[in-house]
PQR file of N, CA, C, O and H, with PARSE charges and radii, in Angstrom:
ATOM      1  N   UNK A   1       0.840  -1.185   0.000 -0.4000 1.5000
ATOM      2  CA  UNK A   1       0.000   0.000   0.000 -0.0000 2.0000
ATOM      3  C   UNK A   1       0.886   1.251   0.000  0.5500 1.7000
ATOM      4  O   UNK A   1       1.885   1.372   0.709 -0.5500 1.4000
ATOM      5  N   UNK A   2       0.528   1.972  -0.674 -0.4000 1.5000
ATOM      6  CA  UNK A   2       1.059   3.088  -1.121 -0.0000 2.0000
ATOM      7  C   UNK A   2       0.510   4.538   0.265  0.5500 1.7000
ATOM      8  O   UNK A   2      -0.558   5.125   0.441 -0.5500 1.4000
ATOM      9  H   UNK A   2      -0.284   1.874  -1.250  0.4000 1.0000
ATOM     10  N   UNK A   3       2.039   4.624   1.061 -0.4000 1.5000
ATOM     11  CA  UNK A   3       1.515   5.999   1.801 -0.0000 2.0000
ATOM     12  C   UNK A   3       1.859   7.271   1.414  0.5500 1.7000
ATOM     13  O   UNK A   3       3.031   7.569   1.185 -0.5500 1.4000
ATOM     14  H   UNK A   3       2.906   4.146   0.918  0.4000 1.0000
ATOM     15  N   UNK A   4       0.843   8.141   1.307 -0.4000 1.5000
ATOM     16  CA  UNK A   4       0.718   9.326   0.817 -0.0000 2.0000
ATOM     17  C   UNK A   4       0.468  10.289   1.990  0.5500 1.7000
ATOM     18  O   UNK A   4      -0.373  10.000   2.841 -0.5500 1.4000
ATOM     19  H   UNK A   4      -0.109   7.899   1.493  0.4000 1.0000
ATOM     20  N   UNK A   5       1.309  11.637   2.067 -0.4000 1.5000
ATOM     21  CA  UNK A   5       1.563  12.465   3.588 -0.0000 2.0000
ATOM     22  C   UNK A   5       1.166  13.523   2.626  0.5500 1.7000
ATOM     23  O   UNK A   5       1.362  13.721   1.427 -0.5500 1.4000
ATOM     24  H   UNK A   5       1.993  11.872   1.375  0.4000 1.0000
ATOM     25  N   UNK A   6       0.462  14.207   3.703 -0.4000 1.5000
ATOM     26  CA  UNK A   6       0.014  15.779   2.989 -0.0000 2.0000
ATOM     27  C   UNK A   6       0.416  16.865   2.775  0.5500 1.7000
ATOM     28  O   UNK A   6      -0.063  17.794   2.124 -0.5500 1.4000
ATOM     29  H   UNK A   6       0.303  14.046   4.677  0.4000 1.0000
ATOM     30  N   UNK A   7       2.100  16.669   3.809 -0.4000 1.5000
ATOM     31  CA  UNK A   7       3.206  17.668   3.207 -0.0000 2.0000
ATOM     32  C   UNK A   7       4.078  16.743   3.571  0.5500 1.7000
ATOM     33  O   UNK A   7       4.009  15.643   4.120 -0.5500 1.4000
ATOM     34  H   UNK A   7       2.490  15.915   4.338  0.4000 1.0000
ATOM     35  N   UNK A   8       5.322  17.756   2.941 -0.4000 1.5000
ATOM     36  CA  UNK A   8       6.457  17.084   2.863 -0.0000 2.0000
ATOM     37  C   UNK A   8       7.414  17.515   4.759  0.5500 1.7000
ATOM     38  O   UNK A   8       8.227  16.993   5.522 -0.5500 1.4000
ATOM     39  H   UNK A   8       5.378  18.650   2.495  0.4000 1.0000
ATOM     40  N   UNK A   9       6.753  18.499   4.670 -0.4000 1.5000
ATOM     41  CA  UNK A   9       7.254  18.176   6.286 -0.0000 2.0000
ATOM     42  C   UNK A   9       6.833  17.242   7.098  0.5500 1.7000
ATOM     43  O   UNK A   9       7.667  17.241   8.003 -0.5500 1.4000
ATOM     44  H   UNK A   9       6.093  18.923   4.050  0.4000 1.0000
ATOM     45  N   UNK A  10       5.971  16.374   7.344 -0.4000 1.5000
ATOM     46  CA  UNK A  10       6.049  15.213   7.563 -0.0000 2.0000
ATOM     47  C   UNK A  10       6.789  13.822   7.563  0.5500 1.7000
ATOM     48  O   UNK A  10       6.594  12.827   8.261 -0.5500 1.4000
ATOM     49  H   UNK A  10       5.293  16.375   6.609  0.4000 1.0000
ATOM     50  N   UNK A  11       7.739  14.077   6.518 -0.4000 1.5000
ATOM     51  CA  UNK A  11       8.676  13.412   6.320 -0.0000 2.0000
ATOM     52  C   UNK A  11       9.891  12.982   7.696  0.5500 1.7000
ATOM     53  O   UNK A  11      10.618  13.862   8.156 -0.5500 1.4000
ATOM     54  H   UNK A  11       7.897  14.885   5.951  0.4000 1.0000
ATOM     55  N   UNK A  12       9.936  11.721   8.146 -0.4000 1.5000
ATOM     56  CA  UNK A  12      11.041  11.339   8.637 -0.0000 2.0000
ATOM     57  C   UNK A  12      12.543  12.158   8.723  0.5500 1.7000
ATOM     58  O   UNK A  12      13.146  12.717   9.639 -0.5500 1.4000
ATOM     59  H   UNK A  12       9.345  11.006   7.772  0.4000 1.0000
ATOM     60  N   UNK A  13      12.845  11.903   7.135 -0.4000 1.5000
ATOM     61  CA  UNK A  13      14.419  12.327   7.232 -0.0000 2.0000
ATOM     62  C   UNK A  13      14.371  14.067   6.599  0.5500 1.7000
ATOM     63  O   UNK A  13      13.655  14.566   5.731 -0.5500 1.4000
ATOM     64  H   UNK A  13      12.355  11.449   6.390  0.4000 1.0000
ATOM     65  N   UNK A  14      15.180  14.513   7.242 -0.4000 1.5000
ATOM     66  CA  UNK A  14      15.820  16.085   7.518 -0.0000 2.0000
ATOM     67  C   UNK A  14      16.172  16.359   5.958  0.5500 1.7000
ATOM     68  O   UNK A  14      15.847  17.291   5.222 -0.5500 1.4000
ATOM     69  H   UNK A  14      15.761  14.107   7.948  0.4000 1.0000
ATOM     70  N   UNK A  15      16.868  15.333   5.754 -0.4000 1.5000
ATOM     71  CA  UNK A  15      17.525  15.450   4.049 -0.0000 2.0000
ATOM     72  C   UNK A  15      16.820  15.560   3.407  0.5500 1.7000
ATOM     73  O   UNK A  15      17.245  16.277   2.501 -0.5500 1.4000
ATOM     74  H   UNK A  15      17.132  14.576   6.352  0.4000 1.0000
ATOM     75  N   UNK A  16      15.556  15.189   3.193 -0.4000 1.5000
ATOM     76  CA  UNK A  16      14.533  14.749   1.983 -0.0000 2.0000
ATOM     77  C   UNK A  16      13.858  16.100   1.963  0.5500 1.7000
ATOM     78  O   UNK A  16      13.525  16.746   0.970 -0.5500 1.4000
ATOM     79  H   UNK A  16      15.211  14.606   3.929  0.4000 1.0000
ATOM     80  N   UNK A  17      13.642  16.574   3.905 -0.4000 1.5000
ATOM     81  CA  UNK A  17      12.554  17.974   3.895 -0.0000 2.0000
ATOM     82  C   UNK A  17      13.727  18.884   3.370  0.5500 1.7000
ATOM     83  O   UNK A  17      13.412  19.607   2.425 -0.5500 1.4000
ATOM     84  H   UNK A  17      13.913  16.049   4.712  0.4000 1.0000
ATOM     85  N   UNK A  18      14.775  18.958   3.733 -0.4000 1.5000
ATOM     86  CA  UNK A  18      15.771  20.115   3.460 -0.0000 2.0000
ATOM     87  C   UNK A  18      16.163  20.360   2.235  0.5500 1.7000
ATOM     88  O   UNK A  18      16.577  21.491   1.980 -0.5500 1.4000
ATOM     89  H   UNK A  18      15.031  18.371   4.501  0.4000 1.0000
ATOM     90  N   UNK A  19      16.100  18.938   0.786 -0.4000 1.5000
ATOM     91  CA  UNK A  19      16.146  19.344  -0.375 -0.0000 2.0000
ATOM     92  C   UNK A  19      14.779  19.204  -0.829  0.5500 1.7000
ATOM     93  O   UNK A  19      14.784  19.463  -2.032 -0.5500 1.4000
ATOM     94  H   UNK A  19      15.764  18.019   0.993  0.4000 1.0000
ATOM     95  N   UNK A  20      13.624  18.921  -0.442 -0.4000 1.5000
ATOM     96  CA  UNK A  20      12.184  19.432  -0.863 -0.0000 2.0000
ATOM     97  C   UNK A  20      12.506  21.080  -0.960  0.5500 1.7000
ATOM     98  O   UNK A  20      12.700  21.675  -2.020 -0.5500 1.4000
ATOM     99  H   UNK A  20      13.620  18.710   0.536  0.4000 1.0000
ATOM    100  N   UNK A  21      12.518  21.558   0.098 -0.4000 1.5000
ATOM    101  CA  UNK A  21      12.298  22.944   0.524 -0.0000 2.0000
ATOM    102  C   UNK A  21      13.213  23.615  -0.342  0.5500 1.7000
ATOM    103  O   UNK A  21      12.818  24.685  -0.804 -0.5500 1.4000
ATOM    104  H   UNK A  21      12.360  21.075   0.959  0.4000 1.0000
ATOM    105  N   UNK A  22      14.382  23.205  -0.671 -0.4000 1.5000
ATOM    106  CA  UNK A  22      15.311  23.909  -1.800 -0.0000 2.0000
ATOM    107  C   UNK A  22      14.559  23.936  -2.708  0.5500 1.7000
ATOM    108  O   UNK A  22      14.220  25.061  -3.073 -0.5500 1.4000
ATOM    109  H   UNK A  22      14.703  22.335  -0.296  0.4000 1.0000
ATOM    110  N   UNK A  23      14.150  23.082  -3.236 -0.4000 1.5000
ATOM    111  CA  UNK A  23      14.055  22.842  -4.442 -0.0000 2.0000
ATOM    112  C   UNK A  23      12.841  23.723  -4.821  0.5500 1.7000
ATOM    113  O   UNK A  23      12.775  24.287  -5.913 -0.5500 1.4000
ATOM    114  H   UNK A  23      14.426  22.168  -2.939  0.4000 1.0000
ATOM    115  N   UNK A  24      11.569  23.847  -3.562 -0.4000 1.5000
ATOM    116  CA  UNK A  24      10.494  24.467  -4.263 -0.0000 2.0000
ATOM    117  C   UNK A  24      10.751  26.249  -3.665  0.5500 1.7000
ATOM    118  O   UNK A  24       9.877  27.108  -3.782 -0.5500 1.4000
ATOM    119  H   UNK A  24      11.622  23.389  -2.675  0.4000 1.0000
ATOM    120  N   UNK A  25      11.767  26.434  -3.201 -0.4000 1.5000
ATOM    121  CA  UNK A  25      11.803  27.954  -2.831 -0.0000 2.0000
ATOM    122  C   UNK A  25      12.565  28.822  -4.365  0.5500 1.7000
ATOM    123  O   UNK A  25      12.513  29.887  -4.980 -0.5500 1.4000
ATOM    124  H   UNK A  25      12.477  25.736  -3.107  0.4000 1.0000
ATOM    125  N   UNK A  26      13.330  27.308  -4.379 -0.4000 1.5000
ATOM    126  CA  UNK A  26      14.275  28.116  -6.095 -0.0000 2.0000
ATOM    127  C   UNK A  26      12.723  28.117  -7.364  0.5500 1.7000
ATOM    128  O   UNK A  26      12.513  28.941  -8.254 -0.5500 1.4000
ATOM    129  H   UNK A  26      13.371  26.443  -3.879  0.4000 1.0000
ATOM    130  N   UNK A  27      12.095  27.209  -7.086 -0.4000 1.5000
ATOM    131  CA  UNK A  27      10.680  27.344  -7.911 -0.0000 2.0000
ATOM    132  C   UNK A  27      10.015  28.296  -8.004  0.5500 1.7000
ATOM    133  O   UNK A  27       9.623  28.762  -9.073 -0.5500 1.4000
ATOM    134  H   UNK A  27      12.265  26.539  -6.363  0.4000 1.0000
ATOM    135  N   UNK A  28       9.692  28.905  -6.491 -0.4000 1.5000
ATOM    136  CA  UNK A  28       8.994  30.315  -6.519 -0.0000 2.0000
ATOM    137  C   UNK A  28       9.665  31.576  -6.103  0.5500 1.7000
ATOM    138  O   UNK A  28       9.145  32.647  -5.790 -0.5500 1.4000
ATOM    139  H   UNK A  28      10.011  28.526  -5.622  0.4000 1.0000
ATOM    140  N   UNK A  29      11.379  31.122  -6.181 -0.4000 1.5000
ATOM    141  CA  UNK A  29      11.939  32.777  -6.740 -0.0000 2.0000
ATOM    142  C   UNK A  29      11.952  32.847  -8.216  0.5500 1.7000
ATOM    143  O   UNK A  29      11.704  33.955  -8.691 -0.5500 1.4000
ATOM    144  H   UNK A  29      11.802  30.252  -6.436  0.4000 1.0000
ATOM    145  N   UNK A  30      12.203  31.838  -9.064 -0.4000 1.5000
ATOM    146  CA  UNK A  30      11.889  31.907 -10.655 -0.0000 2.0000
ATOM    147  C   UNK A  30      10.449  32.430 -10.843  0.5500 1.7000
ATOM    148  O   UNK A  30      10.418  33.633 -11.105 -0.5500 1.4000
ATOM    149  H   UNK A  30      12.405  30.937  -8.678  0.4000 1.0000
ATOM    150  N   UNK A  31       9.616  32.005 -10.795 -0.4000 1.5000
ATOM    151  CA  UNK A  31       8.033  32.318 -10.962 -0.0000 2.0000
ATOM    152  C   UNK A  31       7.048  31.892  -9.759  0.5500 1.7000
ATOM    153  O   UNK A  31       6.434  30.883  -9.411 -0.5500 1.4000
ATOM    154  H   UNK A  31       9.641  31.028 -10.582  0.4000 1.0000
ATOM    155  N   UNK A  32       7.241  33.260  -9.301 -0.4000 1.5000
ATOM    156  CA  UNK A  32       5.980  33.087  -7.949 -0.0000 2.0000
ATOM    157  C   UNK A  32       4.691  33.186  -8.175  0.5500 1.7000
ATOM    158  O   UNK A  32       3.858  33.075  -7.275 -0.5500 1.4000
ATOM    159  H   UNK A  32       7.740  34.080  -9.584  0.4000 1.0000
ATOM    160  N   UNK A  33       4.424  33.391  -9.317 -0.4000 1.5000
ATOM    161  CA  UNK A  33       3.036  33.567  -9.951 -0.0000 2.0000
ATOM    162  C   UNK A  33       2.493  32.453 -10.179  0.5500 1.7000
ATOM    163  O   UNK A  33       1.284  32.231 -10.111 -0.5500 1.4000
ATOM    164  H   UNK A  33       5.100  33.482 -10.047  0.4000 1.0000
ATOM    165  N   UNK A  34       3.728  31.327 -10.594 -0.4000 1.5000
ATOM    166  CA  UNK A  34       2.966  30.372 -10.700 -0.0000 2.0000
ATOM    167  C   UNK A  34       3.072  29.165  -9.412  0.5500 1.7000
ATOM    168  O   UNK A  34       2.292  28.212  -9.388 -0.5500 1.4000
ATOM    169  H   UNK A  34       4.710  31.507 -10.650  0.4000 1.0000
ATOM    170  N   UNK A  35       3.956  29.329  -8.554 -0.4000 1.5000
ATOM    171  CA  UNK A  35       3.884  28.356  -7.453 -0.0000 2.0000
ATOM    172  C   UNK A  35       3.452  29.106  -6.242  0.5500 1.7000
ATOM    173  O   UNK A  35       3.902  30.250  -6.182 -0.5500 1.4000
ATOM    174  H   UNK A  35       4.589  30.103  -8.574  0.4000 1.0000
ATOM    175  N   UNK A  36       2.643  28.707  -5.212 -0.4000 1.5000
ATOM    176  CA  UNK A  36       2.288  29.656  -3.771 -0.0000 2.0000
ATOM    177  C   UNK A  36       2.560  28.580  -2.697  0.5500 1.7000
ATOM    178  O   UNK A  36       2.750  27.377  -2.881 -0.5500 1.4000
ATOM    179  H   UNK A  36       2.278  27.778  -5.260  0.4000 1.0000
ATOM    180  N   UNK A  37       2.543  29.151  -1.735 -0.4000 1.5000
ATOM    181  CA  UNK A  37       3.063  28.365  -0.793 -0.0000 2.0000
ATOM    182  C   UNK A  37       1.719  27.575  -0.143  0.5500 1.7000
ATOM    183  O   UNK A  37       0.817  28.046   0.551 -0.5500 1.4000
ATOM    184  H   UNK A  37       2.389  30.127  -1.586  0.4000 1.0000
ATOM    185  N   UNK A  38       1.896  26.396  -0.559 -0.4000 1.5000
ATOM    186  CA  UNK A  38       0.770  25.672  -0.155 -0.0000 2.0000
ATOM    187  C   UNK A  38       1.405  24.239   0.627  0.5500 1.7000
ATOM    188  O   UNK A  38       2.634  24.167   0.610 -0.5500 1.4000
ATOM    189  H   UNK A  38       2.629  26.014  -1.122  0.4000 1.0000
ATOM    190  N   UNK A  39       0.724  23.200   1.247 -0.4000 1.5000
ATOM    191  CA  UNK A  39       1.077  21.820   1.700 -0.0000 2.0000
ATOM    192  C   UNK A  39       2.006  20.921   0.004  0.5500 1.7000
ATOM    193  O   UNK A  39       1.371  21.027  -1.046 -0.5500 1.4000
ATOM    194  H   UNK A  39      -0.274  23.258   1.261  0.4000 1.0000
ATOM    195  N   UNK A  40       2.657  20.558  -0.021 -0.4000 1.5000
ATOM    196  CA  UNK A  40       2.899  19.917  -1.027 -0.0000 2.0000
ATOM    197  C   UNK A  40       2.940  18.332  -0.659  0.5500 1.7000
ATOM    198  O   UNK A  40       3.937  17.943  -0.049 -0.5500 1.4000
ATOM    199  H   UNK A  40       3.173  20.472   0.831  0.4000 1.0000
ATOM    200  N   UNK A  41       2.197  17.643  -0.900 -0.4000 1.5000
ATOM    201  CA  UNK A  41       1.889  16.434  -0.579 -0.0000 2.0000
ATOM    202  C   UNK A  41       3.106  15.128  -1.414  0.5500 1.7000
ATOM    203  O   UNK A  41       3.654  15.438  -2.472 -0.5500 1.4000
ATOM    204  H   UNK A  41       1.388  17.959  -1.396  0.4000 1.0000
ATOM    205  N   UNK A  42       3.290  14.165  -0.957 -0.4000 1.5000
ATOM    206  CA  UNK A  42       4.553  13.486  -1.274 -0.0000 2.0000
ATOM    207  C   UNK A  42       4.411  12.106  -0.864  0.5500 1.7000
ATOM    208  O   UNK A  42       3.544  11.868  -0.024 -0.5500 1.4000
ATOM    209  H   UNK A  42       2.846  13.914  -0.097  0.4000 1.0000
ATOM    210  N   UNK A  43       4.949  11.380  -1.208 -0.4000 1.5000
ATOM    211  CA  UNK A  43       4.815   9.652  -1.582 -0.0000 2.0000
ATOM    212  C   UNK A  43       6.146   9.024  -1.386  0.5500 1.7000
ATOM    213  O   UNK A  43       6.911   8.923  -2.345 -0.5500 1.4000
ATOM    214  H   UNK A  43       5.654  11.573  -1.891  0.4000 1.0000
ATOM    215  N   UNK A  44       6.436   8.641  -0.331 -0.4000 1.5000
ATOM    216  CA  UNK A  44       7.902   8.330   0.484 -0.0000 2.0000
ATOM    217  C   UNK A  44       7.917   6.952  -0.054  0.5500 1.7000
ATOM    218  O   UNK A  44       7.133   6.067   0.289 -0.5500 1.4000
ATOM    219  H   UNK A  44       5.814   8.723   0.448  0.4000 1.0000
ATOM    220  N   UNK A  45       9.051   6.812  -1.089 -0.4000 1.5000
ATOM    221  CA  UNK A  45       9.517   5.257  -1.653 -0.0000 2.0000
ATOM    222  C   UNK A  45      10.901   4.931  -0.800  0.5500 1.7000
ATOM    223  O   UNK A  45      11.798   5.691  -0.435 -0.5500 1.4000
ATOM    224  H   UNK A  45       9.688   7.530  -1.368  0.4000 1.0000
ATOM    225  N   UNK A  46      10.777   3.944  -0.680 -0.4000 1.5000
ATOM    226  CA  UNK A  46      12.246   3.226  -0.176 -0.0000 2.0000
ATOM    227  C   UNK A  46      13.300   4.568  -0.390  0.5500 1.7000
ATOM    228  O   UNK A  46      13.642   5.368   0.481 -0.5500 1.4000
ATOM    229  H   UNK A  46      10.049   3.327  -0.977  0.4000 1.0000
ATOM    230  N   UNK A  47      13.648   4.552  -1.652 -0.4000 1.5000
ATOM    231  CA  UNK A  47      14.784   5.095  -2.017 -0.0000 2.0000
ATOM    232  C   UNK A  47      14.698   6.810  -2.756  0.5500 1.7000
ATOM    233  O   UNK A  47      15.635   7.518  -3.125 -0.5500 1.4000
ATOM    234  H   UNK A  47      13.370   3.902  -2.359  0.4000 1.0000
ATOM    235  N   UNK A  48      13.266   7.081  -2.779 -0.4000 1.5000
ATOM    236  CA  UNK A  48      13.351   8.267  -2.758 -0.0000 2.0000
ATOM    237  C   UNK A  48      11.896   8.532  -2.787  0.5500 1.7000
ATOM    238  O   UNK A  48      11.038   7.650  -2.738 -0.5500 1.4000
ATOM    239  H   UNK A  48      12.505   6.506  -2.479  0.4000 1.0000
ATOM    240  N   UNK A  49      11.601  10.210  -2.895 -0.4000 1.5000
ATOM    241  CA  UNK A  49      10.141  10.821  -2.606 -0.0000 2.0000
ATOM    242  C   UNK A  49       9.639  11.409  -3.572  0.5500 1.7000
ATOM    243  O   UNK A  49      10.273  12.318  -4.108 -0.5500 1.4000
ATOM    244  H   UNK A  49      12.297  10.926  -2.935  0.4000 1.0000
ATOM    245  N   UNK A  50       8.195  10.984  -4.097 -0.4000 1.5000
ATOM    246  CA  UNK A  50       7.424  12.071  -4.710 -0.0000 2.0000
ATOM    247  C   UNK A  50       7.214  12.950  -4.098  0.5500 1.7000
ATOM    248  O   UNK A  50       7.286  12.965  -2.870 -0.5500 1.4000
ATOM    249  H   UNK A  50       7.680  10.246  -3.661  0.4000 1.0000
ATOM    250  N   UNK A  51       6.877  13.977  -4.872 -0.4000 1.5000
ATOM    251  CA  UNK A  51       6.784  15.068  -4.318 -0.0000 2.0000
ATOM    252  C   UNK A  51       5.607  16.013  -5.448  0.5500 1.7000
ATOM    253  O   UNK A  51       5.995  16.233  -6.595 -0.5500 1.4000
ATOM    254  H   UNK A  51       6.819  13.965  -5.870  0.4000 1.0000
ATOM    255  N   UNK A  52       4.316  16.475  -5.040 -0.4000 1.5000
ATOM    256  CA  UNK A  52       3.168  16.932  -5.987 -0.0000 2.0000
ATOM    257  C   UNK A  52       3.299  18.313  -5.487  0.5500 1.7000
ATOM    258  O   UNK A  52       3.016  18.763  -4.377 -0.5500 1.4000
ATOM    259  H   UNK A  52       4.001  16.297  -4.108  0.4000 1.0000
ATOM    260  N   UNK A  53       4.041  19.199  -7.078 -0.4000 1.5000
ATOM    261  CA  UNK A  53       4.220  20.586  -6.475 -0.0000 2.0000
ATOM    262  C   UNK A  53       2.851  21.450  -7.555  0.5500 1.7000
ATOM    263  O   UNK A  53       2.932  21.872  -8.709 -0.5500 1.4000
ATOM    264  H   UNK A  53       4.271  18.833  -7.980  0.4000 1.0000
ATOM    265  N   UNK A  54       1.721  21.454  -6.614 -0.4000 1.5000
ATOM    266  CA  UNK A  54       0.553  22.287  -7.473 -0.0000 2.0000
ATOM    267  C   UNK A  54       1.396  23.512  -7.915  0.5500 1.7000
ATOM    268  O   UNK A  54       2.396  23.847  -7.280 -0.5500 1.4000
ATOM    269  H   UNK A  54       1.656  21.111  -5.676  0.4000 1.0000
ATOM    270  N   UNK A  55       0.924  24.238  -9.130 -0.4000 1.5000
ATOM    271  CA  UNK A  55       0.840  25.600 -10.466 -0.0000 2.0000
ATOM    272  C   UNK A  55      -0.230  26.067  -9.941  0.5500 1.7000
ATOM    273  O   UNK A  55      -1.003  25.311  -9.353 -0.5500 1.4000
ATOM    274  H   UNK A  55       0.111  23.965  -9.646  0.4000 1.0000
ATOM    275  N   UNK A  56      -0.460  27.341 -10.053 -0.4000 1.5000
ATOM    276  CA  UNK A  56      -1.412  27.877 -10.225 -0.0000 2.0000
ATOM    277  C   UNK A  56      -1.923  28.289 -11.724  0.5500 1.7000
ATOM    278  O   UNK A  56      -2.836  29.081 -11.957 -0.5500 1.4000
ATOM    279  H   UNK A  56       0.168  27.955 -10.531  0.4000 1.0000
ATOM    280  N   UNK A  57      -1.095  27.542 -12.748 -0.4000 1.5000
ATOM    281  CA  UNK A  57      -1.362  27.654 -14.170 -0.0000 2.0000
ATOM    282  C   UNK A  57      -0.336  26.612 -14.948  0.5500 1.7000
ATOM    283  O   UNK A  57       0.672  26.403 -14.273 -0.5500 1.4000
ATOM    284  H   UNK A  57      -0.354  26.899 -12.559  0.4000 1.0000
ATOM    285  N   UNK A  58      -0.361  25.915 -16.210 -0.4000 1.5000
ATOM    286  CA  UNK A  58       0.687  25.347 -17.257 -0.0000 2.0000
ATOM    287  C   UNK A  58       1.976  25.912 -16.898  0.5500 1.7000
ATOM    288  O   UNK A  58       2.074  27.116 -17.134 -0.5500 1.4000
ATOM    289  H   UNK A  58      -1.179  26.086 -16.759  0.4000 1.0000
ATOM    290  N   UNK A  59       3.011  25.331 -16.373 -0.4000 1.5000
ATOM    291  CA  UNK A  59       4.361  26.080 -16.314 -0.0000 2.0000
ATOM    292  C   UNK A  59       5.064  25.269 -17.509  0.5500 1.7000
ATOM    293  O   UNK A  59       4.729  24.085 -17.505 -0.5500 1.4000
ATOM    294  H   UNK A  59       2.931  24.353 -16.181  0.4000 1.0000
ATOM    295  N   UNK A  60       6.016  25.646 -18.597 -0.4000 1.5000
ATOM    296  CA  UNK A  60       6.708  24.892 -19.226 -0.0000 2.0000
ATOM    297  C   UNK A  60       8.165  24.937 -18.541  0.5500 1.7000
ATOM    298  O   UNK A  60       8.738  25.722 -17.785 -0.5500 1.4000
ATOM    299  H   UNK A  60       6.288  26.608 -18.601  0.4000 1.0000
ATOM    300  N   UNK A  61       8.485  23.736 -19.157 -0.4000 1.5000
ATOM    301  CA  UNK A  61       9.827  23.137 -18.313 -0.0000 2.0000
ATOM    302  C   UNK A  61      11.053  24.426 -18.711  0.5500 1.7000
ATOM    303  O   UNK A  61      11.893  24.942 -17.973 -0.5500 1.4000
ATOM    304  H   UNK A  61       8.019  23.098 -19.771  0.4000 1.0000
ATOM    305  N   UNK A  62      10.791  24.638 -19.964 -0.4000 1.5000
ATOM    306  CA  UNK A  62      12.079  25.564 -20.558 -0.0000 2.0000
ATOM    307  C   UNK A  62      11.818  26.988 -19.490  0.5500 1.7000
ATOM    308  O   UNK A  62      12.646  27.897 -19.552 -0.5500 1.4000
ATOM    309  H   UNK A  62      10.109  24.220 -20.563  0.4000 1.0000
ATOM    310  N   UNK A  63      11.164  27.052 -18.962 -0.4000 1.5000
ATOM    311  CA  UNK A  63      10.745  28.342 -17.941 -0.0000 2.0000
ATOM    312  C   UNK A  63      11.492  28.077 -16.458  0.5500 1.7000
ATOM    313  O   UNK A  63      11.799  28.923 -15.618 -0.5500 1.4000
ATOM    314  H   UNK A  63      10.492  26.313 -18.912  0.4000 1.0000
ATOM    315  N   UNK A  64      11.592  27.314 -16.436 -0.4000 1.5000
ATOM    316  CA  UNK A  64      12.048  26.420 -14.738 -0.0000 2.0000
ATOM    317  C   UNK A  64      13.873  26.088 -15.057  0.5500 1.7000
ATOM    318  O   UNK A  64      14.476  25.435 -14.205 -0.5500 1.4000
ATOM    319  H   UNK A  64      11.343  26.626 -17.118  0.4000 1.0000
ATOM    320  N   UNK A  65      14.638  26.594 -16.328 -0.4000 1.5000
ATOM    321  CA  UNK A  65      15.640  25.989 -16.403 -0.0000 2.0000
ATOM    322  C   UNK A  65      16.384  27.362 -16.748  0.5500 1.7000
ATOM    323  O   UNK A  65      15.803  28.130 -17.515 -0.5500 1.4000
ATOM    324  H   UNK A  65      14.148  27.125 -17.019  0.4000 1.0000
ATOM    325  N   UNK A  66      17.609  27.713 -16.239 -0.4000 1.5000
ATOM    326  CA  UNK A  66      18.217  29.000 -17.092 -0.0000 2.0000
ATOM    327  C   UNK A  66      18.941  28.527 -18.410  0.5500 1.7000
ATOM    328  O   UNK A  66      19.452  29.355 -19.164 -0.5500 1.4000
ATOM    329  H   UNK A  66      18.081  27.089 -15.616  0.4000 1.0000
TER
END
């Protein structure tokens, strides 16, 4: 069975919340218009984590990359 947590701070390990949180703060200094600070819900596998980061609209990938 598949467990699903409703944020990622929930998470066990420090590492996983500490590069979640990188990862979606560099998201919404690129475009804050399109990410807000909401719960981001996540799916803890053995060896690593989903992680469901809601848009508030279509973001394309070439936008998220310099």
């Amino acid at each position: 069975m598949i467990k699903t947590l409703s944020d990622y701070n929930l998470l066990e390990s420090e590492e996983w919340k500490d590069s979640i949180n990188t990862l979606f703060l560099e998201l919404r200094s690129k475009l804050p218009e399109f990410f807000k600070e909401v719960p981001l819900p996540t799916i803890p596998h053995e060896d690593y984590v989903e992680v469901v980061i809601p848009a508030s609209k279509q973001v394309m990938m070439e936008d998220l990359v310099e």
